[in-house]
FIMIKE-647648 format. One record per atom (N, C-alpha, C): residue in three letters; atom name; x, y, z. Coordinates in steps of 0.05 Angstrom, whole numbers, plus 5000, padded with zeros to 4 digits. Layout:
<rs>
ALA; CA; X; Y; Z
...
</rs>
This chain:
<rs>
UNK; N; 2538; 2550; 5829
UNK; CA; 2510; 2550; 5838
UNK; C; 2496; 2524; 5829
UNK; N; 2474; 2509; 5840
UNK; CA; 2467; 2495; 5841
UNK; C; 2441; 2497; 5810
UNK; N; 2439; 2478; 5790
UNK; CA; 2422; 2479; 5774
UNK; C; 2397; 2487; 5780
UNK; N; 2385; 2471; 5800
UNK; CA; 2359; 2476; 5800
UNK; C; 2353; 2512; 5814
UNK; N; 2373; 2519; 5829
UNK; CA; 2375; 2551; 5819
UNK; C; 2370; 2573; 5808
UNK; N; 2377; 2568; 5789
UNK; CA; 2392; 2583; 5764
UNK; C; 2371; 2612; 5752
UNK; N; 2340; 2591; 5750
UNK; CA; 2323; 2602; 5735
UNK; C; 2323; 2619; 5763
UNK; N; 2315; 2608; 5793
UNK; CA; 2316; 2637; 5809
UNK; C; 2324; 2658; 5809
UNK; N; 2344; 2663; 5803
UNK; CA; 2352; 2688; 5807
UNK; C; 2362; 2697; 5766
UNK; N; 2357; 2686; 5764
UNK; CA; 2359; 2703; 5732
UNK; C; 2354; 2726; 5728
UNK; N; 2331; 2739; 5736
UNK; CA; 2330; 2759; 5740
UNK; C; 2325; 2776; 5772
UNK; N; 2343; 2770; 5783
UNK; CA; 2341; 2783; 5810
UNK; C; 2373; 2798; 5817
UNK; N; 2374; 2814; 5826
UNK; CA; 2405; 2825; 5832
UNK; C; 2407; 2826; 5866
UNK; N; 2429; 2819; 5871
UNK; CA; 2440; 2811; 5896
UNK; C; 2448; 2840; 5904
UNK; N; 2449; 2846; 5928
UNK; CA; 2458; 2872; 5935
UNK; C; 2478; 2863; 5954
UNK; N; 2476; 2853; 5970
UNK; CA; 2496; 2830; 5991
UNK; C; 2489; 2835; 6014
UNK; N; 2462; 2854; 6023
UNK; CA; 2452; 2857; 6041
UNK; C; 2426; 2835; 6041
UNK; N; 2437; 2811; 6068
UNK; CA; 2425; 2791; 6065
UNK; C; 2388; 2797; 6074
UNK; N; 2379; 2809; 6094
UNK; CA; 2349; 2818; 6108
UNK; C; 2339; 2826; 6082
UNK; N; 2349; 2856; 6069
UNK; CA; 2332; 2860; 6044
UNK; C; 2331; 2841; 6023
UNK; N; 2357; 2825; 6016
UNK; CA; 2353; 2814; 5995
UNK; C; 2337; 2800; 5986
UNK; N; 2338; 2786; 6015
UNK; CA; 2311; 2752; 6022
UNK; C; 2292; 2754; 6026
UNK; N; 2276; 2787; 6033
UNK; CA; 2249; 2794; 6039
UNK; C; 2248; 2801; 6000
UNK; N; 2271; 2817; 5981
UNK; CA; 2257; 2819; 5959
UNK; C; 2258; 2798; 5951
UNK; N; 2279; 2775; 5944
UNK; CA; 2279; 2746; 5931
UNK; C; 2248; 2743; 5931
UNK; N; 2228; 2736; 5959
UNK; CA; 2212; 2724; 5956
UNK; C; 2182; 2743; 5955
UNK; N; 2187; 2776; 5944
UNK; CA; 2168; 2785; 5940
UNK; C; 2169; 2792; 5898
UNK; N; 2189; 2785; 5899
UNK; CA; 2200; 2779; 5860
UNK; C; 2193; 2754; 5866
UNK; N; 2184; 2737; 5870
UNK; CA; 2172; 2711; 5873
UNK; C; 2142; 2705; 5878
UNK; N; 2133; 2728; 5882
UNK; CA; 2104; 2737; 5889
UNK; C; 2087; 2719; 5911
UNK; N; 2107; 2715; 5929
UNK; CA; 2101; 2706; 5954
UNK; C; 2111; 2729; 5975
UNK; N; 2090; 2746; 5980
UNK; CA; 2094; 2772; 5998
UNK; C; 2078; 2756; 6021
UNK; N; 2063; 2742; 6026
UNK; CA; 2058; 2738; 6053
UNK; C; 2078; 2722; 6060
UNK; N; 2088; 2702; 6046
UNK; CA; 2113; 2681; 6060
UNK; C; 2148; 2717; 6066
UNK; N; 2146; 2737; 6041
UNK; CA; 2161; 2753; 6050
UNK; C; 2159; 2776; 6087
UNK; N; 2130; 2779; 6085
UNK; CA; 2122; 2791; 6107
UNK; C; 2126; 2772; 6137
UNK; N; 2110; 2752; 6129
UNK; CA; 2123; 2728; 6151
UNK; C; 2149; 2730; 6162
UNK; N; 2169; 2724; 6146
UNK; CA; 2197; 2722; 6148
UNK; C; 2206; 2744; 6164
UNK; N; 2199; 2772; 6144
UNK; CA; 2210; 2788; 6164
UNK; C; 2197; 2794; 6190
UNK; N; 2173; 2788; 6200
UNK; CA; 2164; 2795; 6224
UNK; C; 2178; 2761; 6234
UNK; N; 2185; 2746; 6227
UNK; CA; 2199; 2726; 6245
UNK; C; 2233; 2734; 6257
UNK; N; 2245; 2753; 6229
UNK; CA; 2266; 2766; 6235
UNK; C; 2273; 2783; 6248
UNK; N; 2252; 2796; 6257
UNK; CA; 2244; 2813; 6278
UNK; C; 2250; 2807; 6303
UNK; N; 2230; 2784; 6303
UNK; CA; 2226; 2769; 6337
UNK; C; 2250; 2754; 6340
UNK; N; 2266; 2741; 6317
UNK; CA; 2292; 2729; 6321
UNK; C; 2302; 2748; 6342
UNK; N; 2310; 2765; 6331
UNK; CA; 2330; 2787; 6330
UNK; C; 2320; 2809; 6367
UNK; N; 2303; 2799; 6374
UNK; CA; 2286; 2810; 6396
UNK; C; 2295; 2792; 6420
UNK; N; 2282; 2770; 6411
UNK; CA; 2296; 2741; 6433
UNK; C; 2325; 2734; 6436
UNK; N; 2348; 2741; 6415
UNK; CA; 2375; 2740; 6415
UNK; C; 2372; 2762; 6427
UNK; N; 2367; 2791; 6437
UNK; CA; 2373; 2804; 6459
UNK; C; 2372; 2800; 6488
UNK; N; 2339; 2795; 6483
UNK; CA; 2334; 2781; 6511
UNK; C; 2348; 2764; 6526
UNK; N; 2350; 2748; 6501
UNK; CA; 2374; 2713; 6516
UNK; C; 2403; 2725; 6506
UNK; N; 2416; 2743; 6502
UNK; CA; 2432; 2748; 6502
UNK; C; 2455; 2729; 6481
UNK; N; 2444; 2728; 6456
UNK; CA; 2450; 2717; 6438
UNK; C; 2464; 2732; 6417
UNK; N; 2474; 2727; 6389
UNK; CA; 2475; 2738; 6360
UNK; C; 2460; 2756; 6353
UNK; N; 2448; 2781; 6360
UNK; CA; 2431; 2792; 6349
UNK; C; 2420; 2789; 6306
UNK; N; 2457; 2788; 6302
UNK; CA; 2458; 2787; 6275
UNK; C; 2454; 2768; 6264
UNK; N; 2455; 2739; 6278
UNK; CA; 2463; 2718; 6267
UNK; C; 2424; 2711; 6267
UNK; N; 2410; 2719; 6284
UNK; CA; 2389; 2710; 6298
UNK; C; 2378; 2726; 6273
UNK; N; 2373; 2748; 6259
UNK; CA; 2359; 2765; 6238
UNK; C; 2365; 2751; 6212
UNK; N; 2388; 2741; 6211
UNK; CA; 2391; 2728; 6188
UNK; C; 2382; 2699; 6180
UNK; N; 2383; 2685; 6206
UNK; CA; 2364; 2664; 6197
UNK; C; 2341; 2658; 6205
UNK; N; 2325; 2686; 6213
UNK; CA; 2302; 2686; 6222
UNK; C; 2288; 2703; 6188
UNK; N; 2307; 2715; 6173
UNK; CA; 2288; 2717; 6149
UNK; C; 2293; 2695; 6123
UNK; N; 2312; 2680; 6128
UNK; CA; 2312; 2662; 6111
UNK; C; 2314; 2631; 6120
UNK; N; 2293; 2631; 6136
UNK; CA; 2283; 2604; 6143
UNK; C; 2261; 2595; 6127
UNK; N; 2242; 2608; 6111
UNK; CA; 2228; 2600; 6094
UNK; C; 2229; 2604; 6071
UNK; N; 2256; 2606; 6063
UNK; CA; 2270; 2623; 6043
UNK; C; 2255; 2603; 6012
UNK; N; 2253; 2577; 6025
UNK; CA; 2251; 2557; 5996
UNK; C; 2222; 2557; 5994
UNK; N; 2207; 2573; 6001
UNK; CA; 2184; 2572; 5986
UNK; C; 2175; 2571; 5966
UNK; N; 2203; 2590; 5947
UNK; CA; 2197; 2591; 5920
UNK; C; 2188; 2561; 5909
UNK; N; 2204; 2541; 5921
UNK; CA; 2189; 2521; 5909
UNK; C; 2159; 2513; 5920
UNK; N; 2142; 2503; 5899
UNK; CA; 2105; 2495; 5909
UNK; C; 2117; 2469; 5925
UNK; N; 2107; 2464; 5951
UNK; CA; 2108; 2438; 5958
UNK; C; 2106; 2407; 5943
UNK; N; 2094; 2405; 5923
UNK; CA; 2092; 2376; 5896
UNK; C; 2125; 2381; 5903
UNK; N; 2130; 2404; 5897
UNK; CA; 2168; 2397; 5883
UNK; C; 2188; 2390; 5901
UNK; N; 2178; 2391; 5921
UNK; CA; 2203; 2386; 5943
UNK; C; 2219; 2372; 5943
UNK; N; 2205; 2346; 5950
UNK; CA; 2212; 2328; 5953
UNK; C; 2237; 2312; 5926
UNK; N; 2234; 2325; 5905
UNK; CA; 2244; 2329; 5880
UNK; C; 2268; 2346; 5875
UNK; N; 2271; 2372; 5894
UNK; CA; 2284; 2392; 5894
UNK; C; 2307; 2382; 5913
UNK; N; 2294; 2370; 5940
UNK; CA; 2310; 2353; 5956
UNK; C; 2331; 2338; 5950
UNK; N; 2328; 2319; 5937
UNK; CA; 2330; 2297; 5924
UNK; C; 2358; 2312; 5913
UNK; N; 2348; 2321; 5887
UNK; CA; 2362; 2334; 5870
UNK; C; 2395; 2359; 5876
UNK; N; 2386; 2373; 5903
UNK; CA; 2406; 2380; 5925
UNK; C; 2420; 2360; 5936
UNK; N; 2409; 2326; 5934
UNK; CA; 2422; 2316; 5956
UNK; C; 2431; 2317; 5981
UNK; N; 2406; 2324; 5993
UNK; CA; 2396; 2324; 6019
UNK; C; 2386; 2295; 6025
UNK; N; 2387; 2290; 6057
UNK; CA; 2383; 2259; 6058
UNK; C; 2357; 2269; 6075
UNK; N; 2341; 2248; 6058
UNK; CA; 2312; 2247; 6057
UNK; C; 2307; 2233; 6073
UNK; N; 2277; 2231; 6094
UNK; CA; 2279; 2221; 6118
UNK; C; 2245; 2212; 6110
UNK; N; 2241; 2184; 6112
UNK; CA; 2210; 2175; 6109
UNK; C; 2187; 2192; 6115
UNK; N; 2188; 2206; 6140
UNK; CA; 2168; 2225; 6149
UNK; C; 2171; 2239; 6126
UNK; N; 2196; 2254; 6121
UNK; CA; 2182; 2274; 6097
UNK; C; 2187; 2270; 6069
UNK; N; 2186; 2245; 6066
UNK; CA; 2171; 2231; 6038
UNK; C; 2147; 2242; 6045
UNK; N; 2133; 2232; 6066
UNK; CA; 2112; 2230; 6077
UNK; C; 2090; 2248; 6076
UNK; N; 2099; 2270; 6083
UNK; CA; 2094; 2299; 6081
UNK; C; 2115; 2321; 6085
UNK; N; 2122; 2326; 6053
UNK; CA; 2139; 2334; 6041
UNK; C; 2147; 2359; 6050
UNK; N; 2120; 2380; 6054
UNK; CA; 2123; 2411; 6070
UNK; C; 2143; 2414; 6087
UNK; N; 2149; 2389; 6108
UNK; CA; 2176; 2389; 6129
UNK; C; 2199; 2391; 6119
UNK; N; 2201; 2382; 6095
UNK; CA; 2234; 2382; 6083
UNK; C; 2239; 2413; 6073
UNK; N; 2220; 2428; 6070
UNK; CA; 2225; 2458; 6066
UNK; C; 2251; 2470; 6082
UNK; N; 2252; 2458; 6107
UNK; CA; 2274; 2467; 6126
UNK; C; 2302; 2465; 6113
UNK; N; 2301; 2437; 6107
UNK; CA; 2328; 2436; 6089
UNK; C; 2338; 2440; 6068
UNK; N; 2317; 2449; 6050
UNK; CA; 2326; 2463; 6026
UNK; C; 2333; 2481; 6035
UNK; N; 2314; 2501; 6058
UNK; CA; 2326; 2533; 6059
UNK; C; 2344; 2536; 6073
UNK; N; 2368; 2519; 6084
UNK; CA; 2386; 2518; 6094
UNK; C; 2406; 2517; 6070
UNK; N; 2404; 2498; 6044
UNK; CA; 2412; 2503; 6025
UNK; C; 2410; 2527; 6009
UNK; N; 2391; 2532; 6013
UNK; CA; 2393; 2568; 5993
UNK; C; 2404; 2575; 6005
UNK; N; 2402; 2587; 6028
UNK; CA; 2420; 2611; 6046
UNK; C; 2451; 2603; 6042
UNK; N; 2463; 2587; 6043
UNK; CA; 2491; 2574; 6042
UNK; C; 2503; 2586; 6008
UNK; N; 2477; 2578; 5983
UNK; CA; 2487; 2572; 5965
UNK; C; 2479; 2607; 5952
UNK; N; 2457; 2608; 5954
UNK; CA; 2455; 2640; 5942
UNK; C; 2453; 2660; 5958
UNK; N; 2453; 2657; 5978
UNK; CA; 2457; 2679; 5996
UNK; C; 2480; 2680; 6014
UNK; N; 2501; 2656; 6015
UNK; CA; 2529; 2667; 6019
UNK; C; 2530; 2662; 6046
UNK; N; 2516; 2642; 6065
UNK; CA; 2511; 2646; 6093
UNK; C; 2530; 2616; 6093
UNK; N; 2552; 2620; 6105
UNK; CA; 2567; 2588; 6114
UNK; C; 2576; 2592; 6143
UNK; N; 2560; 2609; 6155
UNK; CA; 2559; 2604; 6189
UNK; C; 2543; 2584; 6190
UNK; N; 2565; 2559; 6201
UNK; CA; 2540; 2535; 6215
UNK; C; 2515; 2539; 6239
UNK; N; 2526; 2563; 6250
UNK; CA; 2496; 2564; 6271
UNK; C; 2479; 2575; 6263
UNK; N; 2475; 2593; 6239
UNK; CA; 2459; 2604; 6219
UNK; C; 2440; 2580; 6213
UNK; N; 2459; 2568; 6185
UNK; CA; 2444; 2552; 6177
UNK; C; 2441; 2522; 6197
UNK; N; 2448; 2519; 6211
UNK; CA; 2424; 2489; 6235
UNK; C; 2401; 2507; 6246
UNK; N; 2409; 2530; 6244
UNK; CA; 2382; 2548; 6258
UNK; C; 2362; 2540; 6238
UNK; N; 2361; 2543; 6216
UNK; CA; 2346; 2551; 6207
UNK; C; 2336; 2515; 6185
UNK; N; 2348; 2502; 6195
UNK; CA; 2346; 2470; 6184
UNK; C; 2328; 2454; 6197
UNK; N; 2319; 2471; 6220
UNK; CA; 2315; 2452; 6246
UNK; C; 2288; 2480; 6251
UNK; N; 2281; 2496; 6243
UNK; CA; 2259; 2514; 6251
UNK; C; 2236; 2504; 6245
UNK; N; 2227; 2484; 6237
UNK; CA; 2196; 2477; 6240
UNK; C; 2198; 2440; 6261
UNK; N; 2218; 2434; 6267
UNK; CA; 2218; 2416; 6285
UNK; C; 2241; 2417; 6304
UNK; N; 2255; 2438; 6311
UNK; CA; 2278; 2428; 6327
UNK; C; 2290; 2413; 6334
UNK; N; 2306; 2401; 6343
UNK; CA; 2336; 2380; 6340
UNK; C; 2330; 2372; 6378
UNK; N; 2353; 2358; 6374
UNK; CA; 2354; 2345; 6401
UNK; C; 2382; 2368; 6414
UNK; N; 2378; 2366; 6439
UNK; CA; 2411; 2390; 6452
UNK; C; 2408; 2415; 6428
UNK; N; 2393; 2429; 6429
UNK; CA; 2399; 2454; 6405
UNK; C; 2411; 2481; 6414
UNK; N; 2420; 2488; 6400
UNK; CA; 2433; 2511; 6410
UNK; C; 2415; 2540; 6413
UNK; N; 2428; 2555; 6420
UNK; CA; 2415; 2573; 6432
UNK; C; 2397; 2593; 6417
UNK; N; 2402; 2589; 6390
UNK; CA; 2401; 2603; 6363
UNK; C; 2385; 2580; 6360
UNK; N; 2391; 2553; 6348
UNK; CA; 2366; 2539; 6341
UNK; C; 2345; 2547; 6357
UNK; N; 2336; 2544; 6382
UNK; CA; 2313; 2554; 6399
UNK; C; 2304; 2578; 6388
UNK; N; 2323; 2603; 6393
UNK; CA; 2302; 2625; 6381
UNK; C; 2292; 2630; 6357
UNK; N; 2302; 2624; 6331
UNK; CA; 2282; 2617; 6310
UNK; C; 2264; 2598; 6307
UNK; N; 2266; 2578; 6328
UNK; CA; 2248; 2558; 6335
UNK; C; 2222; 2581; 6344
UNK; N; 2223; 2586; 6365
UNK; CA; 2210; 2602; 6379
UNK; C; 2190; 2623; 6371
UNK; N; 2212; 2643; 6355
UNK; CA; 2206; 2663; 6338
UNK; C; 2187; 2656; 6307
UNK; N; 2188; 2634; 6304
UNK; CA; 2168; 2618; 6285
UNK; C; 2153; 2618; 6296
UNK; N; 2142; 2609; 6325
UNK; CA; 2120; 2595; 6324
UNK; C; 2109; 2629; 6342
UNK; N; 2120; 2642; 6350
UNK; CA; 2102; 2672; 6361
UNK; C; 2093; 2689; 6337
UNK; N; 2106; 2686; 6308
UNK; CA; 2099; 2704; 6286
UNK; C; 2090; 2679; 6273
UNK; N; 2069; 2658; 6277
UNK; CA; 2068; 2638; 6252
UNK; C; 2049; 2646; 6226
UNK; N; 2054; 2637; 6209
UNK; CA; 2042; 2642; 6186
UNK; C; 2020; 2634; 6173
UNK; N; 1997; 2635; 6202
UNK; CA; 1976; 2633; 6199
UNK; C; 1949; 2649; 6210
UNK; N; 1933; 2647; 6205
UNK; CA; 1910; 2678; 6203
UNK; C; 1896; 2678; 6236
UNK; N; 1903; 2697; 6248
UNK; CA; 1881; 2691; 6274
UNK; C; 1905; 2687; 6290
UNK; N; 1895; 2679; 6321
UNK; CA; 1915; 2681; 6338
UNK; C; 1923; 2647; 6340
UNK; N; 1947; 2647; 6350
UNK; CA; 1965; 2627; 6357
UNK; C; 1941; 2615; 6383
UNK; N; 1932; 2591; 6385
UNK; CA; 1919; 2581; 6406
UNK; C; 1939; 2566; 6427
UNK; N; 1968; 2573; 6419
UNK; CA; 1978; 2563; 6447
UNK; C; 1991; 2588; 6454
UNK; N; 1997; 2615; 6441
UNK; CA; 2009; 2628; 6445
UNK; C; 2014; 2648; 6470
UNK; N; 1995; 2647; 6496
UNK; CA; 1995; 2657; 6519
UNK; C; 2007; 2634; 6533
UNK; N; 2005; 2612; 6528
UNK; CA; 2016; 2589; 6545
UNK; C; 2055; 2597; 6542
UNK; N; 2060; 2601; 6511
UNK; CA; 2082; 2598; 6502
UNK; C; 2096; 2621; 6514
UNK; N; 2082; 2637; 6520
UNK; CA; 2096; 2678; 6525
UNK; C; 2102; 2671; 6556
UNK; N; 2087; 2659; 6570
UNK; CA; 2075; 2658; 6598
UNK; C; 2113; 2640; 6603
UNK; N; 2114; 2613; 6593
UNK; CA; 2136; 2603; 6599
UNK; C; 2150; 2616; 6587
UNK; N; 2163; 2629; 6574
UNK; CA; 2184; 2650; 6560
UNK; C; 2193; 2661; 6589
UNK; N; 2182; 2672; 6612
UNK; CA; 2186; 2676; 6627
UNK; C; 2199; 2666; 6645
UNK; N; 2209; 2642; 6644
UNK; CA; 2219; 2615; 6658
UNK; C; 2242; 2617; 6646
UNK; N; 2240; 2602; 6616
UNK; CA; 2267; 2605; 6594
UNK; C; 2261; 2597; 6569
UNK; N; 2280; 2602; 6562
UNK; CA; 2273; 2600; 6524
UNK; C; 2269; 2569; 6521
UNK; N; 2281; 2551; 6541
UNK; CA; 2277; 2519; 6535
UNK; C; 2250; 2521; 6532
UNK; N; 2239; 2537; 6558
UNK; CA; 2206; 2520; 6560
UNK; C; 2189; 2535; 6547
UNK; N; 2198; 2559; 6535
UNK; CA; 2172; 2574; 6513
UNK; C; 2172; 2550; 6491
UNK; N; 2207; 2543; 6488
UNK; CA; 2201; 2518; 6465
UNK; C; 2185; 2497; 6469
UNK; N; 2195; 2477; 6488
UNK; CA; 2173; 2462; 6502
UNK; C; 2148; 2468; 6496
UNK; N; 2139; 2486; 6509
UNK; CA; 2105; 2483; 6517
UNK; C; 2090; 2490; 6487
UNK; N; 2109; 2498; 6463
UNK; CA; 2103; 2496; 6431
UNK; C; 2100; 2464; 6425
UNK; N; 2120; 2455; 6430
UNK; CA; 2117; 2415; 6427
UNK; C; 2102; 2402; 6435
UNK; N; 2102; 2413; 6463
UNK; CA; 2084; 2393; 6483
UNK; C; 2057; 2401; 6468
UNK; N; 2048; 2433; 6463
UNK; CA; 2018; 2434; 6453
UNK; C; 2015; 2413; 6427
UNK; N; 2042; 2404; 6416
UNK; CA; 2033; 2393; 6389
UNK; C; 2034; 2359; 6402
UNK; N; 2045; 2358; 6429
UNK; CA; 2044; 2327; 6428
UNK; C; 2022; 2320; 6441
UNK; N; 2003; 2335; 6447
UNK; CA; 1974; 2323; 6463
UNK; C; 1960; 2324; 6434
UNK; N; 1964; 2325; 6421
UNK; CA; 1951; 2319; 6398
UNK; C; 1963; 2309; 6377
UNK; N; 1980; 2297; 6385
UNK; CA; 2007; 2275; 6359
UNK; C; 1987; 2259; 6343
UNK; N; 1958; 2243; 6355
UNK; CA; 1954; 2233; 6339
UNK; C; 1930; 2239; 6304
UNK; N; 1930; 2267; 6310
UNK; CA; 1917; 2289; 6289
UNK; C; 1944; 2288; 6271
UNK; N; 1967; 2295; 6281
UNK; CA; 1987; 2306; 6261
UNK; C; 1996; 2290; 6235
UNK; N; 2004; 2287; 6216
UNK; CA; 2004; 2279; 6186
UNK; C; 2027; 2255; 6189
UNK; N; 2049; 2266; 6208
UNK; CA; 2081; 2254; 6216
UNK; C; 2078; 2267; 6243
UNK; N; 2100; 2251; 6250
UNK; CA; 2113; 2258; 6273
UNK; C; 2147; 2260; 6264
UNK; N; 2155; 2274; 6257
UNK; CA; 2178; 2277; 6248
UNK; C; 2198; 2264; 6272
UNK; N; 2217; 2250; 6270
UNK; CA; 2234; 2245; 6287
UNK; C; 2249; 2268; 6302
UNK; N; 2258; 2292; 6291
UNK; CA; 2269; 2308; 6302
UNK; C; 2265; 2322; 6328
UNK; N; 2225; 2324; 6317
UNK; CA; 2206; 2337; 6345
UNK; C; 2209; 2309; 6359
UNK; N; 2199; 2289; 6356
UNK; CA; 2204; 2268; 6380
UNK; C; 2220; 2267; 6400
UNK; N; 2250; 2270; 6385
UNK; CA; 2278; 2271; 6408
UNK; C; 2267; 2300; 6422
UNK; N; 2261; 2313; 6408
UNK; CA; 2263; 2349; 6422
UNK; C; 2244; 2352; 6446
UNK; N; 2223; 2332; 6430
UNK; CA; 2205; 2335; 6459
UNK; C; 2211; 2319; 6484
UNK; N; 2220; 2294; 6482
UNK; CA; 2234; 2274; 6501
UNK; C; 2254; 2307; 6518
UNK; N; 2275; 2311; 6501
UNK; CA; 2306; 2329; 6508
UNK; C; 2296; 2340; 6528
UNK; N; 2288; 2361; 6518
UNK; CA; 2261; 2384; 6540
UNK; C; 2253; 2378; 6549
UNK; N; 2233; 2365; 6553
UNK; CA; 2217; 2356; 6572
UNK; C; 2231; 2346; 6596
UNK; N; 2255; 2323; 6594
UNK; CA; 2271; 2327; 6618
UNK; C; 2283; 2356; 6632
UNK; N; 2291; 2371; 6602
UNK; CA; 2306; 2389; 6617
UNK; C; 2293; 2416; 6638
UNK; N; 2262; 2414; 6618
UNK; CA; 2250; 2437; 6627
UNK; C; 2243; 2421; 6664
UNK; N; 2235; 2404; 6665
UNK; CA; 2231; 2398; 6691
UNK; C; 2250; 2394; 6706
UNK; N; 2271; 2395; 6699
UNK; CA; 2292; 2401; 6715
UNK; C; 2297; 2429; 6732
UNK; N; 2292; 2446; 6714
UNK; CA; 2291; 2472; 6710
UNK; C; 2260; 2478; 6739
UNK; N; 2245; 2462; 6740
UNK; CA; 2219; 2479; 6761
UNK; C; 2220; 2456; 6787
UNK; N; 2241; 2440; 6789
UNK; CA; 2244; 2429; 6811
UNK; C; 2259; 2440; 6833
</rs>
């Protein structure tokens, strides 16, 4: 197990049931709204892998431990990063909150026992999506941004339901695109969402021609 670890779970006991474990990890962490989040994101994972005819299981599991690294305060990330040896990307020097993705791809792997690769890119890539993503990256993509973890309603979220109807590309899409008419408010532009929105954007218009 990885040092910076250690003190986590010192006192926590593993049951090996990954959904409960990761909703208690982060309510023994006294982050119950980042735990409640999670699981209503694991929810909707696990809803949309039906629909799209996906992993149901695979889709629940890294739809509750996609924000699994909360435990760390954002100051430390970038520190925590580092320290995992994760390769650090200017934007999130920049603004550090983005690299959350890749630590919690590291927890899940390292204390929670998850070494399905479409698990963890699912869940590496859930606050910016990848370029070509797989079908599982999209729906925790997705499923983030319909349960997000913030107070009040989603102001793109009838746009996003409305294309869901089309396909899971363009519920993703029309999440990016809401964030790229206003790229120049945002803190970064992470490279990841850049390619993703370019990807899509071809593909979804391919898709209504």
């Amino acid at each position: 197990m990885e040092e910076e670890f250690t003190e986590l779970v010192r006192n926590f006991t593993f049951t090996g049931h990954i959904v409960t474990d990761a909703y208690e990890f982060l309510k023994t962490h006294h982050l119950t709204e980042t735990a409640e989040h999670s699981k209503r994101v694991s929810l909707e994972s696990k809803r949309l892998a039906q629909r799209y005819h996906s992993s149901e299981k695979k889709a629940e599991i890294a739809g509750i431990l996609h924000d699994i690294s909360a435990v760390f305060p954002a100051h430390q990330r970038l520190y925590i990063a580092k320290q995992l040896g994760i390769d650090i990307l200017e934007e999130e020097k920049a603004f550090p909150m983005i690299i959350h993705q890749k630590i919690s791809k590291v927890m899940a792997r390292e204390l929670f026992q998850v070494h399905d690769p479409a698990i963890l890119n699912a869940i590496e890539c859930h606050t910016t999506l990848k370029k070509d993503p797989s079908l599982l990256e999209l729906i925790v993509f997705v499923a983030d941004k319909i349960e997000w973890d913030q107070t009040g309603t989603p102001p793109y979220i009838e746009v996003l339901k409305k294309s869901l109807t089309v396909s899971l590309e363009q519920g993703a899409f029309s999440y990016i695109d809401y964030l790229w008419e206003q790229k120049d408010k945002l803190k970064v532009i992470h490279p990841w969402l850049a390619e993703s929105y370019m990807d899509l954007k071809q593909k979804t218009a391919l898709e209504i021609q």
